[in-house]
C-alpha positions in Angstrom: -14.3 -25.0 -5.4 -12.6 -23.6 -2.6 -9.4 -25.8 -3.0 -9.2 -24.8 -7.2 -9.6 -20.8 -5.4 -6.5 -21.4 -3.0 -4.3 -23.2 -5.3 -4.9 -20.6 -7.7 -4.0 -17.8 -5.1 -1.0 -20.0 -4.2 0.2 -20.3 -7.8 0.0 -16.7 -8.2 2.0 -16.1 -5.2 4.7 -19.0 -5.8 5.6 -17.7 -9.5 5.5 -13.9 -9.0 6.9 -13.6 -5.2 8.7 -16.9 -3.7 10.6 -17.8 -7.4 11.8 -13.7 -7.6 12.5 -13.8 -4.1 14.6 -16.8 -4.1 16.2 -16.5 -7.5 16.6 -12.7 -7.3 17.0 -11.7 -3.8 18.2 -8.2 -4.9 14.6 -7.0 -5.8 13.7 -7.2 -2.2 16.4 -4.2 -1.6 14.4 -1.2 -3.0 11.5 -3.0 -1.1 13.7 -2.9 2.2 15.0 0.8 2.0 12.4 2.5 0.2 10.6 2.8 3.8 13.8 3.2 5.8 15.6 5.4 3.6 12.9 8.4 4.4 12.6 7.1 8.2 16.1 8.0 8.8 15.7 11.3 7.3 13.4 12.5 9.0 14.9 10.3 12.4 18.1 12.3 11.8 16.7 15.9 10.8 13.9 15.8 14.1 17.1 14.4 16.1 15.1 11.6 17.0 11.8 13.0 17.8 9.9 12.2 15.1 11.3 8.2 15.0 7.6 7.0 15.9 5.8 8.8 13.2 8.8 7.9 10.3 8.2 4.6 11.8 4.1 4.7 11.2 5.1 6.5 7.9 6.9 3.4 6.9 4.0 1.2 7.6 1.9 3.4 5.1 4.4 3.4 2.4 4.8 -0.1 2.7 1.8 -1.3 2.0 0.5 1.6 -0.2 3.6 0.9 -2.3 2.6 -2.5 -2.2 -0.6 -2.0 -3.5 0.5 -0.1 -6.4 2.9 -2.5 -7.5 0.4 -4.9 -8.3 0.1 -2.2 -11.3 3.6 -2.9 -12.8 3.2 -6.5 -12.1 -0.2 -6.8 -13.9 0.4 -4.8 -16.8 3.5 -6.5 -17.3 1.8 -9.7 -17.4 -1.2 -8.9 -19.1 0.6 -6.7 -22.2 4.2 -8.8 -22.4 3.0 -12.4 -21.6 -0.7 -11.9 -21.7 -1.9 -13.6 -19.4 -4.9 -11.8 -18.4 -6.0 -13.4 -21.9 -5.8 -16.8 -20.8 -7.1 -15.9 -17.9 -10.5 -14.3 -18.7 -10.5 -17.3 -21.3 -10.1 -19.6 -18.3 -12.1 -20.5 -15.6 -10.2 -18.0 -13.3 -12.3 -15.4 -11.9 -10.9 -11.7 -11.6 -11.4 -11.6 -8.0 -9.2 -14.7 -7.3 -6.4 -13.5 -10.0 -6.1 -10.5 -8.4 -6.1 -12.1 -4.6 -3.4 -14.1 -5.3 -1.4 -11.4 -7.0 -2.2 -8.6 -4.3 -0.8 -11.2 -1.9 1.9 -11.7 -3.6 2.9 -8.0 -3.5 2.3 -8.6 0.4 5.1 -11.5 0.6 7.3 -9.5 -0.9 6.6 -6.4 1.7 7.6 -8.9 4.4 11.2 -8.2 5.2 10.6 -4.7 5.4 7.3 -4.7 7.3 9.7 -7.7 9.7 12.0 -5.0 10.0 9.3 -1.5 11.0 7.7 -4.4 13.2 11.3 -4.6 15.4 11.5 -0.7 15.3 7.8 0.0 16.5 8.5 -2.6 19.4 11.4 -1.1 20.6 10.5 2.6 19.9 6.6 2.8 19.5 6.1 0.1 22.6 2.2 -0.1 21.0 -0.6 -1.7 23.4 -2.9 -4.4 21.7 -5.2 -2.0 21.0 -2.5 0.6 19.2 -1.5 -2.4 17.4 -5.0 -3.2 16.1 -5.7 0.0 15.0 -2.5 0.3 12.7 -3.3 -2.9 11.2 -6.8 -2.0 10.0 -4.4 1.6 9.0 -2.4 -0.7 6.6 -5.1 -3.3 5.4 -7.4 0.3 3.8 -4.0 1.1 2.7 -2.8 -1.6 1.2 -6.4 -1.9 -0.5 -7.0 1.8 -1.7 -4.2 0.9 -3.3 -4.8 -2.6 -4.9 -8.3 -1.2 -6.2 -6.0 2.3 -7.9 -3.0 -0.3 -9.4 -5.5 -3.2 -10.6 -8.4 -0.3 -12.5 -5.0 1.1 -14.0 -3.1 -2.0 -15.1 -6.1 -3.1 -17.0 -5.9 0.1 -18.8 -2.4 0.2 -19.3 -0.3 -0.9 -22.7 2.8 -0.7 -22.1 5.1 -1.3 -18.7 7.0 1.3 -19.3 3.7 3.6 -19.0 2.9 1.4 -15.7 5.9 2.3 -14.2 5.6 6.1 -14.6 2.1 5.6 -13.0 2.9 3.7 -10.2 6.2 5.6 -9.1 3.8 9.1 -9.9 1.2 7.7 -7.3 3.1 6.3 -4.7 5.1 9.8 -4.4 2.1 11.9 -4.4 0.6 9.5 -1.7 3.1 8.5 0.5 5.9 10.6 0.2 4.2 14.3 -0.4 1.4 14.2 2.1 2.3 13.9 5.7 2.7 10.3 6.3 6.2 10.6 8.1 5.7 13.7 10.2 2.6 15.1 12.0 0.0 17.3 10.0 0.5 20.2 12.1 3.7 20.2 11.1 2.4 21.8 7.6 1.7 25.4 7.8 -2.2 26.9 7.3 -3.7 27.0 4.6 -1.4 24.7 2.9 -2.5 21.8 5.5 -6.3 21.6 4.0 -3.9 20.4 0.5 -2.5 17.2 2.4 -6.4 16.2 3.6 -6.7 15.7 -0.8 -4.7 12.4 0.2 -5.9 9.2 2.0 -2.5 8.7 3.3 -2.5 11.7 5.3 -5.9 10.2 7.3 -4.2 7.3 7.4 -0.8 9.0 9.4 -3.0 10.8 11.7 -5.3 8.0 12.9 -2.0 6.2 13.4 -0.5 8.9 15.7 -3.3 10.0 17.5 -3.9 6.5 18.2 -0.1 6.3 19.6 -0.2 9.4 21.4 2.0 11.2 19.2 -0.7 13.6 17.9 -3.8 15.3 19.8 -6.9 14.8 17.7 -10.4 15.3 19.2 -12.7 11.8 19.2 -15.1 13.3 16.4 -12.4 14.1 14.1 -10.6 10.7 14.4 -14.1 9.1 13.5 -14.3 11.5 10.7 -10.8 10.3 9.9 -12.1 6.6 10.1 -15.2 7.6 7.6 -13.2 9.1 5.2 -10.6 6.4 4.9 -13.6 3.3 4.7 -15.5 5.7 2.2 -12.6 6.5 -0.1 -11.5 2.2 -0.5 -15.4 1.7 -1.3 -15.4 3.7 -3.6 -12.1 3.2 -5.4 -12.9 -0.4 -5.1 -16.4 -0.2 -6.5 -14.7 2.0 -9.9 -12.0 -1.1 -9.9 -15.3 -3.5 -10.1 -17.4 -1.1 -12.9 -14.3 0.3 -14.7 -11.9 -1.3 -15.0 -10.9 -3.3 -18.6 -11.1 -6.7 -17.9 -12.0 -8.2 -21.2 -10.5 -6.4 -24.3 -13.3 -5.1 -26.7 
């Protein structure tokens, strides 16, 4: 059982990241400066003094961005080749289809998280600890948005739709809210706005934990709350709601 559960997760990972990958190395540009490109904005505009946020702000996008591609990548499947047909007429259950294709967005993120990896070492200098706690940053991340792109693409019928919802998203949550700058950065009352986005918890657990932002102990465990409640729940609508089966 568990060897038919990996070398489904494998083939799901082979065809839709190592074959594009390899045969199309040019789809892994957008997933290279999409991150960057706003780093160095906001690098350039802050002189320098905001390098270690953009650089957390990368992170999130990454693996938000991630997340939601598994929308595009889904629906295209499921409504152009369908797949998701064969597969709910297979064997095959949803958790492992969608395993394999969430970590197949993941191989994909690799040269870009290889590359904010090398910049948070030689800017960021994190501790083990630091480390740690942007990794569990990323991992809600990168599931929020899994559970958000998989309850879509099964209600999606037509990629061109899944596009316009998945580039919608991933602006409104990683590019909007604060992700690549502190929070105090945003003006009162308009800062209350960017706490509507789980990104913006995200940022600020990241920089208070890397001593670029000040945040009292309760708040950051309020933080911590809000970001664990907000992927149960969007994963427990992905489970209830979302269209697996056609009816």
């Amino acid at each position: 059982m568990k060897s038919r559960f990996f070398g489904q997760v494998f083939a799901a990972v082979l065809v839709d990241a190592l074959y594009e990958m390899r045969n199309y190395p040019v789809v892994l540009v957008n997933t290279v400066l999409s991150p960057l490109s706003f780093l160095l904005v906001i690098a350039f505009v802050s002189r320098g003094g905001l390098i270690g946020d953009a650089i957390e702000g990368g992170f999130i996008m990454s693996m938000f961005s991630s997340g939601m591609s598994l929308q595009s990548d889904l629906s295209h499947l499921k409504n152009d080749f369908k797949l998701q047909d064969m597969v709910v007429a297979s064997p095959t259950s949803p958790f492992t289809y969608v395993t394999g294709m969430a970590l197949a967005e993941l191989v994909y993120s690799i040269p870009a998280l290889a590359v904010l990896t090398v910049l948070a070492w030689i800017f960021i200098h994190p501790t083990a600890g630091e480390a740690l706690v942007l990794v569990g940053v990323m991992l809600l991340m990168f599931l929020t948005s899994i559970a958000i792109g998989f309850t879509l693409a099964t209600f999606s019928s037509d990629i061109v739709q899944s596009f316009a919802f998945s580039r919608l998203i991933s602006t409104l949550f990683s590019t909007l809210p604060p992700v690549y700058y502190p929070v105090t950065y945003i003006p009162l009352p308009f800062r209350y706005a960017a706490y509507l986005s789980p990104t913006t918890y995200a940022a600020v657990i990241a920089q208070s934990a890397t001593g670029f932002l000040s945040q009292a102990g309760v708040s950051i465990v309020l933080d911590w709350t809000v970001m664990v409640a907000v992927t149960v729940v969007l994963s427990l609508i992905a489970v209830k709601k979302a269209r697996w089966r056609e009816v």
